[in-house]
Legacy VTK file of the C-alpha trace (Angstrom):
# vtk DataFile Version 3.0
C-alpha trace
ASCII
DATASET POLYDATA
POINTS 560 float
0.000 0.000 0.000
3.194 2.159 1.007
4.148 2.518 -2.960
0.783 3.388 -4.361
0.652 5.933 -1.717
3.751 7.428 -2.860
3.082 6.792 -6.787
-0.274 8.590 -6.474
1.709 11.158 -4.728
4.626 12.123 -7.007
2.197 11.975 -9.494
-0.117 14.460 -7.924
2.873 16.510 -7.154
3.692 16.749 -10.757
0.400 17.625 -11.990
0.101 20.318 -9.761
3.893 21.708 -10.932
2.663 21.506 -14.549
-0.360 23.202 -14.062
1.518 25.987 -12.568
4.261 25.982 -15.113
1.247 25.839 -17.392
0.330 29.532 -15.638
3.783 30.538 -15.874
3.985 30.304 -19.237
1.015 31.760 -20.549
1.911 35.033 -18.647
5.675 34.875 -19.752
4.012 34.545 -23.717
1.942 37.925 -23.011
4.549 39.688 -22.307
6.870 38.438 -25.081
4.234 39.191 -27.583
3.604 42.991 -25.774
7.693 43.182 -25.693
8.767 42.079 -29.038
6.082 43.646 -31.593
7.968 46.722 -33.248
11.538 45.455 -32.134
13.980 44.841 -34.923
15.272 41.391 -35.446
18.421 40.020 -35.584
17.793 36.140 -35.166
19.967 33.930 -37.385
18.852 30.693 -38.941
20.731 27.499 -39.375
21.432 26.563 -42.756
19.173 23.166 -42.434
16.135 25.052 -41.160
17.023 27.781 -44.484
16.997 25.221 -46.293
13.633 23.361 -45.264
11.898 26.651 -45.662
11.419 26.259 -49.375
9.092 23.400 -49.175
6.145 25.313 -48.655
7.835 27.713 -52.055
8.321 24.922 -53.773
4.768 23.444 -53.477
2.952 26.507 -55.281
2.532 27.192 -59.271
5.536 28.776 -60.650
4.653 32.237 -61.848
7.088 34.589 -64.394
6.784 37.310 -62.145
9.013 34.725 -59.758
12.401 35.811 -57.778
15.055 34.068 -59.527
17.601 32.949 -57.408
20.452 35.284 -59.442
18.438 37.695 -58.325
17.968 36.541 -54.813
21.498 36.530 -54.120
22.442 39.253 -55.707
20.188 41.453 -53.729
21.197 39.380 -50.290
17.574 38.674 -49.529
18.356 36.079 -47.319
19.510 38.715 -45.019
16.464 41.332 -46.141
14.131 37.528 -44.706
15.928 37.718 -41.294
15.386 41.371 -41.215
11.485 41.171 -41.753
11.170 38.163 -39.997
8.825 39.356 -37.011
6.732 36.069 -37.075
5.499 33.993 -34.607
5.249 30.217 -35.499
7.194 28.258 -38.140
3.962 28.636 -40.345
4.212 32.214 -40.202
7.947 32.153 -41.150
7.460 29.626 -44.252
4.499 31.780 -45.829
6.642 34.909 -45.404
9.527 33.474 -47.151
7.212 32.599 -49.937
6.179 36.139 -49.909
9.501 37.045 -50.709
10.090 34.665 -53.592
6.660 35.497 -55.298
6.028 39.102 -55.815
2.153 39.764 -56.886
1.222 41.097 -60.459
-2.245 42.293 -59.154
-4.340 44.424 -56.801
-6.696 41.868 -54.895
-4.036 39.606 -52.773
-1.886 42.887 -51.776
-5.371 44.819 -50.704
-6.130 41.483 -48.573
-2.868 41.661 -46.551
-2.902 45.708 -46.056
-6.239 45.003 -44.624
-4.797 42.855 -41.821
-1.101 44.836 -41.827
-3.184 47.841 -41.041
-5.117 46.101 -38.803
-2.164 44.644 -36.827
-0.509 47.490 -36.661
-2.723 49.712 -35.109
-5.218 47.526 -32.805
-3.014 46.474 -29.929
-6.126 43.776 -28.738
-6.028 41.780 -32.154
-2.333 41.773 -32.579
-1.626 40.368 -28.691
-4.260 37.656 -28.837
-2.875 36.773 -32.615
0.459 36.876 -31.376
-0.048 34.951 -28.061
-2.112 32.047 -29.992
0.574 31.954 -32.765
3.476 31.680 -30.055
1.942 28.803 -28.145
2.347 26.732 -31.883
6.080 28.136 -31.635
9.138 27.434 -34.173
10.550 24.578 -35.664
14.583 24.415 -35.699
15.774 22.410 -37.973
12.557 21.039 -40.526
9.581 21.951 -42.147
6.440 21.694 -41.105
4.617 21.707 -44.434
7.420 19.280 -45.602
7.028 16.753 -43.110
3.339 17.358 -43.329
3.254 16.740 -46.688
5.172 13.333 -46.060
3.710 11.824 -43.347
1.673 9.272 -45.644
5.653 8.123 -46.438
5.880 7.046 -42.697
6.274 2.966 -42.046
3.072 1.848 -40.218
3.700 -0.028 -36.710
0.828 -1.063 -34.814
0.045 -0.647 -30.775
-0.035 -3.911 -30.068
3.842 -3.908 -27.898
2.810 -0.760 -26.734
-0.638 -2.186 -25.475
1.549 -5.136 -23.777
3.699 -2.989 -22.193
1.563 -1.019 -20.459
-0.186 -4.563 -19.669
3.272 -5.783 -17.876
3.507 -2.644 -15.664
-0.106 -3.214 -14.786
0.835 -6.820 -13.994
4.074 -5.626 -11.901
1.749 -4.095 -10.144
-0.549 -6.520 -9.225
2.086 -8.866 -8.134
3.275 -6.184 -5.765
-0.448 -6.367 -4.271
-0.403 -9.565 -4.011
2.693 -8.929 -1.768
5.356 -10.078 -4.298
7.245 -6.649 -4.018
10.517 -8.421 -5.310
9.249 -9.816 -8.285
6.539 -7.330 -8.952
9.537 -4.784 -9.180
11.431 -7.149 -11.170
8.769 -6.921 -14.075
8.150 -2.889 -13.753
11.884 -2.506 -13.967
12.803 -4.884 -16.916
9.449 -3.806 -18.842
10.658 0.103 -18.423
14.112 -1.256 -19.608
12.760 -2.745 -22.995
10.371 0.591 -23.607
13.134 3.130 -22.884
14.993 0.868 -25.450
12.707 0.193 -27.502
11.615 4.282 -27.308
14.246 5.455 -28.484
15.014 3.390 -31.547
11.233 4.027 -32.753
12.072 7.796 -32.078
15.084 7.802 -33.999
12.828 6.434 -37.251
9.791 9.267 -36.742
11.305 12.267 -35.010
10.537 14.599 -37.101
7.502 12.957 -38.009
6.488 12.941 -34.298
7.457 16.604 -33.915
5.027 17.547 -36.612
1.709 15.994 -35.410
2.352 16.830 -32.348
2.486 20.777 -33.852
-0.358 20.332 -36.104
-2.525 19.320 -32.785
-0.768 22.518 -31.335
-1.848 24.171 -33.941
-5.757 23.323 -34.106
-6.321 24.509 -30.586
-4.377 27.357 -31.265
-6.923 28.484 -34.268
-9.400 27.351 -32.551
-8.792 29.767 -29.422
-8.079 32.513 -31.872
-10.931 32.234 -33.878
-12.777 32.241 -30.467
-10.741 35.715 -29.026
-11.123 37.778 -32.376
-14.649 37.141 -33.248
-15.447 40.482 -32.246
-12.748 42.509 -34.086
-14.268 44.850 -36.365
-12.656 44.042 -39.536
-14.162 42.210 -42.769
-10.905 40.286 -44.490
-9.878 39.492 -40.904
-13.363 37.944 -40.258
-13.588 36.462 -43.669
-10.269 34.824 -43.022
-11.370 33.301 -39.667
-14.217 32.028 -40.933
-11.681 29.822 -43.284
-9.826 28.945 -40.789
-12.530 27.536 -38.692
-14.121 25.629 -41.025
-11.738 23.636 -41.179
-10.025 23.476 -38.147
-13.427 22.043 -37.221
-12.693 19.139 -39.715
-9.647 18.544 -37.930
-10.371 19.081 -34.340
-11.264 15.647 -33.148
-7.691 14.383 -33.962
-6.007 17.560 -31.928
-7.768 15.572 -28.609
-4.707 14.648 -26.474
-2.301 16.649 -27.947
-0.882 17.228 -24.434
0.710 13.403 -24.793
2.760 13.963 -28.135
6.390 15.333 -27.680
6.834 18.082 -28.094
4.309 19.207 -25.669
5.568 22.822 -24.875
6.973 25.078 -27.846
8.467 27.601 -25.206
10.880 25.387 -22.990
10.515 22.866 -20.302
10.108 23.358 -16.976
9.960 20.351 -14.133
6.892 19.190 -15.235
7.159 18.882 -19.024
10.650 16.513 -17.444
8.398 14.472 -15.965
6.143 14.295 -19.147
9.127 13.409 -21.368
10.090 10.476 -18.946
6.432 9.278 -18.925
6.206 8.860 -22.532
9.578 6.940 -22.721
8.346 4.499 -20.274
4.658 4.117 -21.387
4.823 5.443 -25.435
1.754 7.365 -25.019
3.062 9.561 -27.645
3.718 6.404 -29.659
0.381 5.424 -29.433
-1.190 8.535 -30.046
0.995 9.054 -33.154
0.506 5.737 -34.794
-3.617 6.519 -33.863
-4.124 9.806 -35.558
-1.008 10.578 -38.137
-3.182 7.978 -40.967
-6.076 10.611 -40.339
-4.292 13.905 -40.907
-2.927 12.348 -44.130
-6.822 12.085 -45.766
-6.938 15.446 -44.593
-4.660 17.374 -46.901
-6.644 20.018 -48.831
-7.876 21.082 -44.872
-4.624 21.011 -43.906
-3.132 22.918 -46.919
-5.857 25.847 -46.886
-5.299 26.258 -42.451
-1.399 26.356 -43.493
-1.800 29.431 -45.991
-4.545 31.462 -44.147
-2.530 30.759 -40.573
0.540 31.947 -42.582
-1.534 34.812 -43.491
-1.974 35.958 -40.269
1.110 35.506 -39.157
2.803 37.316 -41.956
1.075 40.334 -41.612
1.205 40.647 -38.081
5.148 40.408 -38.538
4.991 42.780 -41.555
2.974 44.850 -39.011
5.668 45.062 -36.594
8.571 45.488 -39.210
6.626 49.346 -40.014
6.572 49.727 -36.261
10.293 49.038 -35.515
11.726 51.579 -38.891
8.805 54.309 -38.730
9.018 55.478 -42.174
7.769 54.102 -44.897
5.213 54.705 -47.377
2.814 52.262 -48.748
3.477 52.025 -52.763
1.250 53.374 -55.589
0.735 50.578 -58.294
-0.186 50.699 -61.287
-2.316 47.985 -63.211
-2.102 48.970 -66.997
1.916 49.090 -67.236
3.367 52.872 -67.640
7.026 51.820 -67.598
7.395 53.933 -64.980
9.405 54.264 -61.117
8.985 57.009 -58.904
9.893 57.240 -55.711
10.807 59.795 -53.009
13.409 59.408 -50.186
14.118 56.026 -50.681
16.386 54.275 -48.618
17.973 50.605 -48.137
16.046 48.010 -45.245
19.192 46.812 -44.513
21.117 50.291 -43.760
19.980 51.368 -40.467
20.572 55.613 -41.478
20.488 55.626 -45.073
21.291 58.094 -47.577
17.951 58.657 -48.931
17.768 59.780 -52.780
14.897 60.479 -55.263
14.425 59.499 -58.833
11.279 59.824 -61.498
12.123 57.210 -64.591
10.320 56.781 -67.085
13.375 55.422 -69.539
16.029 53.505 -68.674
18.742 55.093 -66.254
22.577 54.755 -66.757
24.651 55.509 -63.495
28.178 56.696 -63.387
30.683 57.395 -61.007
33.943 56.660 -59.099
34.519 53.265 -56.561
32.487 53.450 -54.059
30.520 56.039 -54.110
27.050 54.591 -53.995
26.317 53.058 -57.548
25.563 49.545 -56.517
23.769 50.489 -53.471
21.486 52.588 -54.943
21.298 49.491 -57.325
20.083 47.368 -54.725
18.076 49.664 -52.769
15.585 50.213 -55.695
15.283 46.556 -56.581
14.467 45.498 -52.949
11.791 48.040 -52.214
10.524 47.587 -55.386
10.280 43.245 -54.229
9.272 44.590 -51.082
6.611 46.597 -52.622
5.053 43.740 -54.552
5.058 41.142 -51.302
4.748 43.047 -48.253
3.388 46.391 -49.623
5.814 48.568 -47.664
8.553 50.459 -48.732
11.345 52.447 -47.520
10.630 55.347 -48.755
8.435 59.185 -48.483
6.909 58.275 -51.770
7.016 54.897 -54.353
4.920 54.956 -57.570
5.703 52.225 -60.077
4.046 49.517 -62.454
3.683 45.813 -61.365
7.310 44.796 -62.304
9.094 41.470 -63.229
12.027 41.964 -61.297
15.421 41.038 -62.567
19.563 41.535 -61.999
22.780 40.796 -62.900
25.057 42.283 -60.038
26.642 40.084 -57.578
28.271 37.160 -60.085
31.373 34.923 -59.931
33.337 32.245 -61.700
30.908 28.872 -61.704
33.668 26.296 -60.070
31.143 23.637 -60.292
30.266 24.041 -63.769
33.714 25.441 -64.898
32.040 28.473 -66.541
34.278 31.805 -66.791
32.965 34.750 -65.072
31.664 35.901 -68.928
29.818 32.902 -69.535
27.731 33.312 -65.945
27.457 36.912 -67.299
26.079 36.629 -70.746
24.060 33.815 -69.430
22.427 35.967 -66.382
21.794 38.419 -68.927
20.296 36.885 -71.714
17.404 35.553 -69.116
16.740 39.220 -68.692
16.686 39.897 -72.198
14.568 36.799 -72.823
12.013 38.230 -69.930
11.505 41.542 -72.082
10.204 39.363 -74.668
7.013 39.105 -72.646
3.879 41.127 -72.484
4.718 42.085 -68.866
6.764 45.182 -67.382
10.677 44.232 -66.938
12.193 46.233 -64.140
16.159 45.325 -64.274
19.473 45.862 -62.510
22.798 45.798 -63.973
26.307 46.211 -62.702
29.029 46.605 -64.899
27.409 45.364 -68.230
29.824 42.602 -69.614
32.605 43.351 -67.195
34.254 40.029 -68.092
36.029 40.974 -71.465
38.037 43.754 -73.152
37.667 47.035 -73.025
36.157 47.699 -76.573
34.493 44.204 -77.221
32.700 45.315 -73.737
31.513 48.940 -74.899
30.423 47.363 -78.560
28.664 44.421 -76.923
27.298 46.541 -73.735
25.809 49.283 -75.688
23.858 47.058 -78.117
22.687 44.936 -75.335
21.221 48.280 -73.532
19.770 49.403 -76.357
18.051 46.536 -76.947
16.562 46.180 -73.822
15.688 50.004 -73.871
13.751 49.325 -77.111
11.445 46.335 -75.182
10.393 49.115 -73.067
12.301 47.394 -70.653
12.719 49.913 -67.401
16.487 49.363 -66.973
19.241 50.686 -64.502
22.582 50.262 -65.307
25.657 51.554 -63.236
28.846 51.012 -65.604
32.411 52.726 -65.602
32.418 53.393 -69.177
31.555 56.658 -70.191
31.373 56.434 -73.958
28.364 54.659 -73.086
26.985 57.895 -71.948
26.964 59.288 -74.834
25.944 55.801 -77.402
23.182 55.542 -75.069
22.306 59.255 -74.644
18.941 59.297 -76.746
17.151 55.931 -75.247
18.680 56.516 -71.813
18.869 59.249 -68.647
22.085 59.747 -67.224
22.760 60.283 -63.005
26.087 59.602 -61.224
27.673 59.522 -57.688
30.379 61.737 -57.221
32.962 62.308 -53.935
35.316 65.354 -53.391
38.983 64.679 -52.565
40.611 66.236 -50.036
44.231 66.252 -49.188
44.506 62.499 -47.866
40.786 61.568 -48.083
38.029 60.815 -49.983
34.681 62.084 -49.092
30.881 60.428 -50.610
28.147 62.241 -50.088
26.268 59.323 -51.994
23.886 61.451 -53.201
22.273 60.606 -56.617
23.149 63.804 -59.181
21.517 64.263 -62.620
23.995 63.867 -65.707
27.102 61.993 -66.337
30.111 61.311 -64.187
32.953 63.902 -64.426
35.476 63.065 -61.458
37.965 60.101 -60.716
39.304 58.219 -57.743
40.652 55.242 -58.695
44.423 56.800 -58.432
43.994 58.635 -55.622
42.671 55.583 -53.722
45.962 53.814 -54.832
47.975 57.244 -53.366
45.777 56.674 -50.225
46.845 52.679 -49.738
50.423 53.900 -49.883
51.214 52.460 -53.322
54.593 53.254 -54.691
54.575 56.935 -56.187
56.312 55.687 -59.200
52.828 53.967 -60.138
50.660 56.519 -59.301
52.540 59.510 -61.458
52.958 57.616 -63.908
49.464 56.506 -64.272
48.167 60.405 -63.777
50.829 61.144 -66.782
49.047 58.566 -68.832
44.961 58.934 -68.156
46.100 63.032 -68.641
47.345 61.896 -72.139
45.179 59.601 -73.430
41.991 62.325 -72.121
43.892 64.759 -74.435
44.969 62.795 -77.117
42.342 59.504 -77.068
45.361 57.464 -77.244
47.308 55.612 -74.656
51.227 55.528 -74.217
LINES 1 561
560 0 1 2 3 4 5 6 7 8 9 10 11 12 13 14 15 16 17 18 19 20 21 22 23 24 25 26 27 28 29 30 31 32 33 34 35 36 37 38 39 40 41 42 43 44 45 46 47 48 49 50 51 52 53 54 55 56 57 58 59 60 61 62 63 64 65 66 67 68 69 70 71 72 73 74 75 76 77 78 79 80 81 82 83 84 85 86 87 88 89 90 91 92 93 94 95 96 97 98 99 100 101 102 103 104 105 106 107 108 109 110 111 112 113 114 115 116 117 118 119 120 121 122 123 124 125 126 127 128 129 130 131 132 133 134 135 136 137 138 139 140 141 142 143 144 145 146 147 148 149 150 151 152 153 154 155 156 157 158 159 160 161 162 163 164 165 166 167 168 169 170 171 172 173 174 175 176 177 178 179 180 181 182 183 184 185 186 187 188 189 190 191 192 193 194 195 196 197 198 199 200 201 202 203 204 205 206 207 208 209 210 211 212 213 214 215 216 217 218 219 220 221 222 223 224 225 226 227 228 229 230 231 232 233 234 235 236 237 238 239 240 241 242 243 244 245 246 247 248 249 250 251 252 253 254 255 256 257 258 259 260 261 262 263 264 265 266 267 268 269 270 271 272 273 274 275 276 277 278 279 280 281 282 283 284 285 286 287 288 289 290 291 292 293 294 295 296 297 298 299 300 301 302 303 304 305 306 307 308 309 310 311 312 313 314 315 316 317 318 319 320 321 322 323 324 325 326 327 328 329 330 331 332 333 334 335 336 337 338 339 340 341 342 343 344 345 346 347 348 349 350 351 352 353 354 355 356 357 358 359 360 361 362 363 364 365 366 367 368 369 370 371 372 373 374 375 376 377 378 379 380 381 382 383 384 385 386 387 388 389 390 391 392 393 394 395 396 397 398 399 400 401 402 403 404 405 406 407 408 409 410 411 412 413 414 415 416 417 418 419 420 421 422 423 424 425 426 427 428 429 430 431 432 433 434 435 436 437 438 439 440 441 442 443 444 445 446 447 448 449 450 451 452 453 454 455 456 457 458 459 460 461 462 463 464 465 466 467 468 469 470 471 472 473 474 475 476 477 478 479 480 481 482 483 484 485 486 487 488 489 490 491 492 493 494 495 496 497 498 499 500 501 502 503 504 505 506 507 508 509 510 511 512 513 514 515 516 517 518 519 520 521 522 523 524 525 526 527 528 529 530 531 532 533 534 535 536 537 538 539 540 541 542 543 544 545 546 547 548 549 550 551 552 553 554 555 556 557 558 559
């Protein structure tokens, strides 16, 4: 009688310190959700969880309108992602990657997530509860939950049976103990608890991830099913058009989210002493194991529920984050886009996401642009900064800016490229092959907005300016909306009467070189490559010699 006295006790103590933790924790996720909205992020990701992001990316219709991945990397948007990244749950973070990738040709999807941006942003009640109910389904580390979601019908069926005998030998133990065989009766508890901590782990090792997943998808039901409970009385159509979505089908899926307490991961927001307990309890008895092999069939039938909850969840999610991105950098403007194509990009004050006091510069195009000016002083940047917030613009509908007018672009570059090891293609052949995709894109009936660095930097000096300027031109006459930063200056003038010229300049003084990086109409007309080489201590010898020579050849046209 002694041992059931103390079973029933420890596990009464237990309950009680997880129903406290339980109280903890719900407090400590108000006033993460209060403390974090409008805070800038700076939360890496590992490459494996980068990596498992793109399932959910990978599972909708390609579009042309697409992010390429030249010009993902070339416009570092894996860092712009980390930067936005304000979400909540792992749903949230997968949808708002796709964002990113998919930029939106059309009015009706980026009026639907202003709605709830707006909404988010300036009704502190809907944005805590969202925020609270979206941080109880937490963050996956290393996979992806529409991945593994999508796979679970790939998972090797095991009945209950050994679990059901298991359980049936501690139950035995027990009754031998009763009978007043205490020895014995401990004998079978402790060798049956040896075999299903054994025989635990292996199984675990086969359906981790697996495991992890159903256990969040039952997180996640009772988390839409609390919010669609707490926001029912928020005054705002798309938000309650969206809930009732979500509810609909979360109903559906509701009776297999009953006992999602047992699966493992219970607790998305750490462990205290009684989720330790829990974890032990499910080695010993594979309740978890049970559970799993009892409901992970069902959710599989269930897909088209399952898909539609991921996207409108993500939805949510999303644009509460985007919400809290405008809160933590102020200013920004929403953009002004235009359905029947204009070739057009106008935009005031305009500044990069990623520079935390930027330069901001103005520019109305309506032709192609061709940017000149000395190293370093603000070409490629201003480059970059007009091809994000135009991406931005299309996905999140917020740019960094006083003012952004502009068609509904498909946005290209050729910036950022390199020698292909893999392939063993020269730097020229990844350059005329990033650009001829752009050239083939201005084939289409679309708008092409595009970004070029250095046209053709890869060969000679006059193959480049031949080659370059017909290139250019060519893309100018596909009303193609292009801007180009290049050294060359002829091009200036070969490109004068299809394209705008605006430069970067710096003014040298003594031992320095000072950038205003300030965008200036016209062409370039200073230099700094040789005073940069004066300023690294090269050997005079070089430098005065190479002033003697650039003097006579911008005298003469010839070199000596």
């Amino acid at each position: 009688m002694e041992y059931y006295i103390i079973g029933i006790g420890i596990i009464v103590f237990f309950l009680v310190v997880g129903i406290i933790d339980r109280f903890r924790k719900e407090k400590a996720l108000l006033a993460e959700v209060k403390k974090k909205f409008g805070v800038a992020v700076n939360e890496e990701i590992n490459h494996d969880r980068y990596e498992s992001m793109k399932a959910y990316l990978n599972s909708l219709p390609e579009r042309d309108t697409d992010i390429d991945s030249i010009t993902w990397n070339d416009l570092d948007m894996d860092r712009i992602f980390i930067r936005l990244n304000h979400t909540c749950s792992a749903i949230g973070e997968e949808v708002l990657f796709a964002w990113l990738n998919k930029p939106e040709s059309g009015a009706a999807e980026l009026t639907k997530r202003e709605h709830l941006i707006d909404l988010f942003e300036h009704d502190e009640d809907a944005r805590v509860k969202t925020g609270r109910a979206l941080l109880r389904m937490g963050k996956m580390r290393r996979i992806s939950v529409y991945d593994y979601m999508m796979r679970l019908h790939s998972v090797r069926v095991e009945g209950n049976l050994k679990h059901y005998l298991g359980l049936a030998a501690y139950a035995a133990g027990f009754v031998i103990m009763g009978l007043g065989y205490s020895g014995p009766g401990m004998g079978v508890i402790f060798a049956t608890a040896l075999y299903n901590l054994a025989s635990y782990l292996s199984r675990k090792g086969q359906i981790g991830p697996f495991l992890d997943v159903v256990s969040y998808i039952a997180r996640w039901i009772t988390a839409v099913e609390k919010l669609t409970g707490e926001l029912s009385g928020i005054q705002n159509e798309t938000l309650q058009e969206e809930l009732k979505k979500l509810k609909s089908d979360a109903d559906v899926l509701k009776p297999f989210a009953r006992g999602a307490v047992i699966l493992s991961p219970s607790d998305p927001t750490g462990g205290g002493l009684g989720e330790l307990f829990m974890e032990y309890f499910r080695m010993l008895t594979h309740i978890d194991l049970i559970r799993f092999n009892n409901i992970y069939r069902l959710f599989t039938d269930r897909q088209d529920e399952l898909n539609r909850m991921f996207a409108g969840t993500g939805l949510l999610d999303a644009s509460r984050a985007v919400a809290s991105y405008r809160t933590s950098i102020g200013k920004y403007c929403i953009p002004v886009l235009h359905d029947t194509p204009m070739h057009t990009l106008k935009t005031e004050g305009i500044g990069h996401v990623l520079i935390e006091e930027p330069v901001a510069n103005s520019i109305a195009a309506d032709r192609p642009v061709l940017l000149t000016g000395s190293n370093a002083s603000g070409k490629s940047t201003f480059l970059k900064t007009l091809a994000v917030n135009a991406i931005l613009a299309q996905t999140i509908h917020t740019v960094l800016a006083a003012k952004y007018e502009a068609d509904y672009f498909h946005i290209l570059s050729s910036m950022a490229l390199r020698d292909d090891i893999i392939t063993k293609e020269s730097y020229y052949i990844v350059e005329i092959r990033s650009l001829k995709r752009i050239m083939d894109a201005s084939e289409g009936n679309g708008s092409v907005l595009c970004f070029v660095d250095e046209v053709l930097r890869g060969t000679n000096t006059a193959e480049r300016i031949a080659a370059s300027s017909r290139i250019l031109r060519y893309l100018a006459e596909r009303k193609a909306l292009v801007f180009a930063a290049t050294h060359d200056l002829e091009l200036t003038s070969l490109l004068a009467d299809v394209y705008d010229n605006y430069h970067f300049s710096e003014q040298v003084k003594e031992d320095i070189v000072v950038f205003d990086y300030r965008l200036k109409p016209g062409k370039a007309t200073s230099r700094n490559a040789l005073k940069l080489l004066q300023m690294m201590e090269y050997p005079q010898q070089i430098t005065d010699e190479a002033n003697k020579a650039v003097e006579t050849f911008m005298n003469t046209g010839e070199w000596k």
